[in-house]
C-alpha positions in Angstrom: 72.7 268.4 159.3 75.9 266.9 157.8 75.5 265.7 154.3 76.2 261.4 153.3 78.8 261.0 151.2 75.7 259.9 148.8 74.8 263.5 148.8 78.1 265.0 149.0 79.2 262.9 145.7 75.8 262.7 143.7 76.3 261.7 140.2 74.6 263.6 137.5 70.5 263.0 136.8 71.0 262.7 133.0 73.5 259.2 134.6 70.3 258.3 136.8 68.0 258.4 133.7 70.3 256.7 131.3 70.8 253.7 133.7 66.9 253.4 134.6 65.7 253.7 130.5 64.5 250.2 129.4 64.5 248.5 133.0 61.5 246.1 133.4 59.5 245.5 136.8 59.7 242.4 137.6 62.5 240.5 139.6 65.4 239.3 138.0 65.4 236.1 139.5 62.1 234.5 138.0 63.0 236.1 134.9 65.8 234.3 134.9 64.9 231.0 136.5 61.2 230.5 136.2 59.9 228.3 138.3 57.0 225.7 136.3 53.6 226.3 137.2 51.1 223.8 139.7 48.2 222.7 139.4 45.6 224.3 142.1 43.7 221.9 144.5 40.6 221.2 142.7 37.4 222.5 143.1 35.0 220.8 145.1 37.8 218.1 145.9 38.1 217.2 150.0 41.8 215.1 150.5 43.9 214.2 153.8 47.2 214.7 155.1 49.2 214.0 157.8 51.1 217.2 157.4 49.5 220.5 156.1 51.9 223.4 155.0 50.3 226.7 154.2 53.0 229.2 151.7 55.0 228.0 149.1 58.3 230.0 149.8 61.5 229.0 151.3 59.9 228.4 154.8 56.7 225.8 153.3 59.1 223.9 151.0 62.2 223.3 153.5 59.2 222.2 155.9 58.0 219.8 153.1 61.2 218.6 152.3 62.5 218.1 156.1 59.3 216.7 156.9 59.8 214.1 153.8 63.7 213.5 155.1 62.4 212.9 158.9 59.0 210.7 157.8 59.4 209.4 154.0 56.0 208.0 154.4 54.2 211.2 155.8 51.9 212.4 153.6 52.4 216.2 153.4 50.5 219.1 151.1 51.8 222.5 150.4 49.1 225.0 149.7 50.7 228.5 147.9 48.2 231.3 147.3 50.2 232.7 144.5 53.2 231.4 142.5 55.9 229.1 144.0 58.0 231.9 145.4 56.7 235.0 143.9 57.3 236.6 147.0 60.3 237.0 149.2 61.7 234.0 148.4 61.9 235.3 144.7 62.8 238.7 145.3 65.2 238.8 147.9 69.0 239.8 147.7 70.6 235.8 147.7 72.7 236.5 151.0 72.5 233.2 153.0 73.5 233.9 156.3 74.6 231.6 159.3 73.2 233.8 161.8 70.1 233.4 163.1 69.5 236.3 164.7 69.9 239.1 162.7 73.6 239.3 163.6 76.2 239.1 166.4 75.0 242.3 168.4 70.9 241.8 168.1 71.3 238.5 169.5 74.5 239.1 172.4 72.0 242.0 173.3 68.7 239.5 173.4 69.9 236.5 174.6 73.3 236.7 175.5 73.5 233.5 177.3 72.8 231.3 174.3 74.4 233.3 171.7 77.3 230.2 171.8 75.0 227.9 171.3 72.9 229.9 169.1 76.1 231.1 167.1 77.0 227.5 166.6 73.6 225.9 165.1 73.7 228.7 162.8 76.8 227.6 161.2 75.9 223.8 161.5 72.3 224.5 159.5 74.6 226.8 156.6 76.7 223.4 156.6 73.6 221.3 156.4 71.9 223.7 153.6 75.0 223.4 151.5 75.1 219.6 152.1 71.5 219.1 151.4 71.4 221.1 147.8 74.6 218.7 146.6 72.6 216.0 148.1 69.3 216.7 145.7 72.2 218.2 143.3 70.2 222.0 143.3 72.3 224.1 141.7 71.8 227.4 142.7 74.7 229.3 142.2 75.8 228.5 146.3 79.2 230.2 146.3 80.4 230.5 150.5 82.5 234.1 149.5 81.2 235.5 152.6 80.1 239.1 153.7 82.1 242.4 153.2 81.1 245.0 155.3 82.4 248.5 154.2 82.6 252.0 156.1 81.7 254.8 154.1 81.9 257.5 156.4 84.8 258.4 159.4 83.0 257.5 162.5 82.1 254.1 160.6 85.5 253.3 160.6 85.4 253.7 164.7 82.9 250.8 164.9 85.1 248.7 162.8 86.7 245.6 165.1 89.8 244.2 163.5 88.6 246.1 160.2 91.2 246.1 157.1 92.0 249.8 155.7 90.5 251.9 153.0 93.7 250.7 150.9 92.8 247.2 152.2 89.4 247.2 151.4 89.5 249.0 147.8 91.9 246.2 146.5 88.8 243.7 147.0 86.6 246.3 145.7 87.5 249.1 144.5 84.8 252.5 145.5 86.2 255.9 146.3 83.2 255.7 149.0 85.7 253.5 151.2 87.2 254.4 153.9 87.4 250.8 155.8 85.6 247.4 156.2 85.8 244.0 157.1 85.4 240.7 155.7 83.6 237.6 157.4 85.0 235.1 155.3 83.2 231.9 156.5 79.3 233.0 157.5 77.8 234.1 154.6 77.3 232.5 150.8 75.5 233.8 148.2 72.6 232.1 146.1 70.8 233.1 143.0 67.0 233.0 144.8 65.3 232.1 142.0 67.1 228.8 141.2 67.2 228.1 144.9 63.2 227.9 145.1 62.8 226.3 141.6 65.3 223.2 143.1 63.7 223.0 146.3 59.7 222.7 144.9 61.6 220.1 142.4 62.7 217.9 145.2 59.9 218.4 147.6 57.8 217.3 144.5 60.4 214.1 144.5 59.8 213.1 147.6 56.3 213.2 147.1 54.8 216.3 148.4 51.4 217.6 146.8 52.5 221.0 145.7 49.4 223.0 144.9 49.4 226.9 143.6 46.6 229.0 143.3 44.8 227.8 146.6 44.7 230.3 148.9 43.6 228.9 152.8 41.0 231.7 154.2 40.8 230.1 157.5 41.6 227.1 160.1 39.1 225.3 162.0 38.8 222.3 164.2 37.3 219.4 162.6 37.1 215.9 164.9 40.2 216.2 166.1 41.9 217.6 163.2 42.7 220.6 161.1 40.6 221.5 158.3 41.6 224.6 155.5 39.6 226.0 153.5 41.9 226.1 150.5 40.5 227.9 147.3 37.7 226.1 146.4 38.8 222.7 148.0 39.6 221.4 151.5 42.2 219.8 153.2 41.9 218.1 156.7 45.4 217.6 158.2 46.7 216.1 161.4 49.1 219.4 161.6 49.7 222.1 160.0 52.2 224.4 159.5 51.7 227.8 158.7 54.5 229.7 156.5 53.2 232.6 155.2 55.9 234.8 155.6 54.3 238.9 155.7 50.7 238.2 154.8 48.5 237.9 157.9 48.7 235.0 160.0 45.8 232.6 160.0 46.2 232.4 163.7 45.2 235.9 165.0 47.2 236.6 168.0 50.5 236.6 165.7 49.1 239.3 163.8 50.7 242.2 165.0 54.1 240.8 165.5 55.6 241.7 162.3 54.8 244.7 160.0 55.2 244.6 156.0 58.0 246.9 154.8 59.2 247.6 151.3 62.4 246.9 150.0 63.7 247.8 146.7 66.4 246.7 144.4 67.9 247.0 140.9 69.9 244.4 138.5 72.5 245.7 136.1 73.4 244.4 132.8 76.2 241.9 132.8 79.5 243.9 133.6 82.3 243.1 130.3 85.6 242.3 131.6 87.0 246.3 131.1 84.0 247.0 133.9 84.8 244.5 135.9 88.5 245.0 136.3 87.8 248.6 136.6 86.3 247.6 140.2 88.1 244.3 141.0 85.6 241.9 142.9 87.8 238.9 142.1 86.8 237.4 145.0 83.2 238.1 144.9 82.1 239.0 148.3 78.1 240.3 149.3 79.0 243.7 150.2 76.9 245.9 152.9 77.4 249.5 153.7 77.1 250.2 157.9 74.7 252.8 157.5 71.2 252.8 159.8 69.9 252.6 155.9 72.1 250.5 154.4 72.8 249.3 151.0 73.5 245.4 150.4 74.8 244.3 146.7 76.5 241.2 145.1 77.6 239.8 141.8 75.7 237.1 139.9 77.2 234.3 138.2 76.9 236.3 135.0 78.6 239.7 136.4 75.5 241.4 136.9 75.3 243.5 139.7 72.3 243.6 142.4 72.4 246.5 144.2 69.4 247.2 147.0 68.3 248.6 150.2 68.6 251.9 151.9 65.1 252.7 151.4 62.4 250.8 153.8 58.8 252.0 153.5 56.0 251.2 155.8 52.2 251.8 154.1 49.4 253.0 156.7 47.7 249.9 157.8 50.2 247.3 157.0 48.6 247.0 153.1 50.3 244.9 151.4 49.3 245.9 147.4 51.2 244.9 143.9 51.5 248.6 143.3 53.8 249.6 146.1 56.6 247.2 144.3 56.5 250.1 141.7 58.2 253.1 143.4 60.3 255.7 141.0 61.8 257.8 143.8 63.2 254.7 146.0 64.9 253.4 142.1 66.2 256.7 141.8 67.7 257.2 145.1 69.1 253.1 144.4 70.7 254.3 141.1 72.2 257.2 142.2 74.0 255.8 145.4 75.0 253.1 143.0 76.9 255.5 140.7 78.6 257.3 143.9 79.5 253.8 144.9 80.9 253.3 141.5 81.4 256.3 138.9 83.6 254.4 137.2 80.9 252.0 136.0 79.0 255.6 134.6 77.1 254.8 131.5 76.0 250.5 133.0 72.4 250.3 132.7 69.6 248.3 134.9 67.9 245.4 132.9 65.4 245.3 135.7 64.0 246.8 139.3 61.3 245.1 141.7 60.0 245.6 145.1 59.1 243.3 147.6 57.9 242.9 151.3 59.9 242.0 154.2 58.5 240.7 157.3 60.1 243.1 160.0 59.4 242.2 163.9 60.0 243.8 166.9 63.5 241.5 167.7 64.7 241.6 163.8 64.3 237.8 163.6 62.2 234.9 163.3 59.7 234.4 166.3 57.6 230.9 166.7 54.1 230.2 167.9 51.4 227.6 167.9 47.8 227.1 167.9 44.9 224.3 168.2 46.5 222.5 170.9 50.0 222.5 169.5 48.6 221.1 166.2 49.3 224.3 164.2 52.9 225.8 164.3 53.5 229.1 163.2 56.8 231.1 162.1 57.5 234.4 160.9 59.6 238.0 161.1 62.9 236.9 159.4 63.4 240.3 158.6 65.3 240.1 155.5 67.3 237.7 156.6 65.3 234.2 156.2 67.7 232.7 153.1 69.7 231.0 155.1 67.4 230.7 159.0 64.3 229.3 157.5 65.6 226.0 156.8 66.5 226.2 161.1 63.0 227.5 161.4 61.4 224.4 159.7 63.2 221.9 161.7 61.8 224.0 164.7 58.3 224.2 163.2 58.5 219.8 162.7 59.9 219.8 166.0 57.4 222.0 167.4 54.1 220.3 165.6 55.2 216.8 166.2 55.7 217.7 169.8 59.4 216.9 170.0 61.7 217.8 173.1 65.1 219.0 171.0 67.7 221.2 171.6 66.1 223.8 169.4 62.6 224.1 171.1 64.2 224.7 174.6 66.2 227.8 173.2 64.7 230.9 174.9 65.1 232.3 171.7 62.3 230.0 170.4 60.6 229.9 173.5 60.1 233.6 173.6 58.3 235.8 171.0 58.3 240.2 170.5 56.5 242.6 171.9 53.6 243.2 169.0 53.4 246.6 167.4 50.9 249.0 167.9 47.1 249.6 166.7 46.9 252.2 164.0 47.2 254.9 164.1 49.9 253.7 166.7 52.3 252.0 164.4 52.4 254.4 161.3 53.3 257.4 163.7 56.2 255.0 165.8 57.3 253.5 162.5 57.0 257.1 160.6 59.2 258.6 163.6 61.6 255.8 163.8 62.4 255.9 160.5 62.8 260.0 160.6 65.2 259.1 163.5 67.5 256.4 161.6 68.1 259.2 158.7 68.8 261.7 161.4 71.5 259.4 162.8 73.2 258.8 159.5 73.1 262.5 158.8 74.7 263.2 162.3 77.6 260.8 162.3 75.9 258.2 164.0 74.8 259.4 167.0 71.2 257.9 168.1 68.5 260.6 169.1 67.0 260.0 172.5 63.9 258.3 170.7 66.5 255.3 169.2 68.4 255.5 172.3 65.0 254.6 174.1 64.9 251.8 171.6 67.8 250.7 172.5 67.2 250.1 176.2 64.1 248.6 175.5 65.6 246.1 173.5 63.5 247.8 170.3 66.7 249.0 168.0 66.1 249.1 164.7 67.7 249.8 161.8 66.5 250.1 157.8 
């Protein structure tokens, strides 16, 4: 098998080791922005709600904060089992995408007769996000420099449509890995995750949301024509409830098998001085992606740091889902070491800090819907990695869906439809084990798909890292 041009230009261990010495594990983001802790529902307390949202990420607080916008006098409680976004909402990348289907090609494939429509309520809900955090005045570093995509190898540079040259390219950026690219100027921004969740629970909390960490909701159950939860060592009984709990396991059973967790890994420089930073160029500050099957994904901050993850997306046997697994020295390695082929002239930059997280990863690479309890419970999840920007959609079509509303968005096939689940175990670990075996295979072959992918494919299954 061919070598990557990560292998063929490898920097040096001793560079690896240097750059990983004195790195922390935790994510940059909350380091950086915490968010200010809750209260937990109280023990032995019973309360009410009209509205009942179960996960304090993204997905629960632009569902609390719609909700608010739609119906000021609802009363609505978030229930977070954890931290205000300690989980992919704190830990993610801070690309906000337009699309809401994990790109142009997964959704032309899927559902090609509504990607017009589809491709246009993805751009109006990036409008209507930026409009919304100047309306509560969030500031979370939103800056709309959209998405380079870069080739890194020859036959990359076939796929490119209307793609600029290496020479092109390397005067945005500049990496000796380039051979081609293009840049979407107008459907991606960037955010700094961190601030983004610590504004949004600040504003849901304005409107007068009951934000409660701490209280995890172990089960649903019908109680005289409402919801009751079972939330820590309290109870809430809601008229809905909407369930936004990203990866973890859905409390509505039959969703269970529709996404897998899969771990994701990243690294955060220290802040670039202006000799490194003109020594690569960036003045325009694009999110930058490599068209790999296991690709890389990396962006500046707003204080020249550089985040720089992907590639690497590990499945544990069973789905566990365990703080440990954020800790993985081989995946950081790998990270550091494709980072210094991206950019040997940045040899000698060292990480501050390196996390893991979890990504919910479904069958059709984005978010599916479902519902429970008569329609009383609505249910979203599988974003994929790409839920910045498409859970706010998701949360208009979870009040829409809950409230029983007829819209535009609930008649979309799209929302309509949900994935095929995965397997049982041992089922999934060997499919996901093989399919991931396959992806590196393709990258180390110039692309081409093995029959297994190419199966995929025509089943409407492709996947990538």
């Amino acid at each position: 098998m061919a070598q990557t041009v990560f292998e063929r230009l490898a920097p040096a261990e001793a560079v690896v080791d240097a750059a990983l010495a004195g790195s922390v594990l935790r994510p940059f983001w909350l380091d950086d922005a915490p968010v200010p802790g809750l209260a937990a529902l109280k023990s032995g307390v019973s309360t009410q709600a009209g509205l009942a949202i179960v996960g304090g990420g993204y997905l629960g607080l632009w569902t609390a904060i719609l909700a608010k916008e739609r119906d000021p006098g609802l009363d609505v409680v978030l229930l977070e089992a954890q931290r205000i976004g300690h989980a992919a909402s704190g830990r993610n990348g801070g690309f906000c995408e337009a699309s809401l289907t994990h790109g142009e090609e997964n959704g032309r494939r899927r559902w090609p007769e509504e990607m017009a429509q589809l491709r246009a309520m993805g751009e109006r809900n990036l409008d209507e996000l930026e409009a919304t955090l100047q309306r509560h005045g969030i500031d979370c570093d939103f800056e709309r420099t959209g998405l380079l995509t870069v080739a890194v190898e020859p036959y990359q540079v076939a796929q490119l449509q209307d793609g600029l040259d290496a020479a092109a390219v390397r005067a945005e950026l500049d990496s000796p890995t380039y051979l081609g690219g293009r840049w979407e100027r107008e459907g991606c921004a960037l955010v700094h995750p961190g601030k983004l969740v610590a504004g949004l629970a600040r504003v849901a909390a304005q409107l007068g949301v009951r934000l409660h960490e701490q209280s995890p909701v172990r089960r649903l159950r019908r109680d005289a024509g409402r919801i009751a939860l079972d939330a820590g060592d309290g109870a809430v009984s809601a008229g809905r409830v909407v369930l936004a709990t990203n990866v973890f396991p859905s409390l509505l059973k039959r969703y269970r098998r529709h996404t897998v967790p899969v771990y994701d890994y990243v690294l955060m420089s220290e802040p670039l001085s202006a000799r490194q930073l003109d020594s690569i160029g960036w003045q325009n500050r694009q999110g930058v992606a490599d068209m790999g099957n296991q690709f890389h994904y990396y962006r500046l901050t707003r204080d020249r740091r550089i985040l720089f993850g992907g590639y690497d997306a590990v499945y544990h046997f069973g789905g566990r889902i365990r703080p440990e697994y954020e800790d993985r020295a081989a995946s950081f390695r790998t990270l550091a070491g494709h980072f210094f082929t991206t950019f040997p002239q940045l040899e000698g930059l060292r990480f501050t800090h390196r996390w893991g997280g979890v990504i919910d990863t479904s069958a059709r690479f984005c978010a599916f819907f479902g519902d429970g309890y008569d329609g009383r419970v609505a249910h979203a999840a599988g974003f994929t990695g790409l839920g910045v920007g498409a859970t706010r959609f998701a949360a208009n079509v979870l009040l829409d869906k809950v409230f029983g509303l007829d819209t535009e968005r609930t008649r979309l096939r799209m929302v309509r439809e949900r994935p095929m689940p995965f397997p049982p175990e041992p089922l999934a670990w060997g499919a996901i084990t093989a399919v991931r075996r396959a992806l590196d295979a393709a990258d180390h072959d110039e692309g081409r798909r093995g029959l297994l992918l190419r199966g995929l494919d025509a089943m409407g299954l492709g996947f990538d890292s």
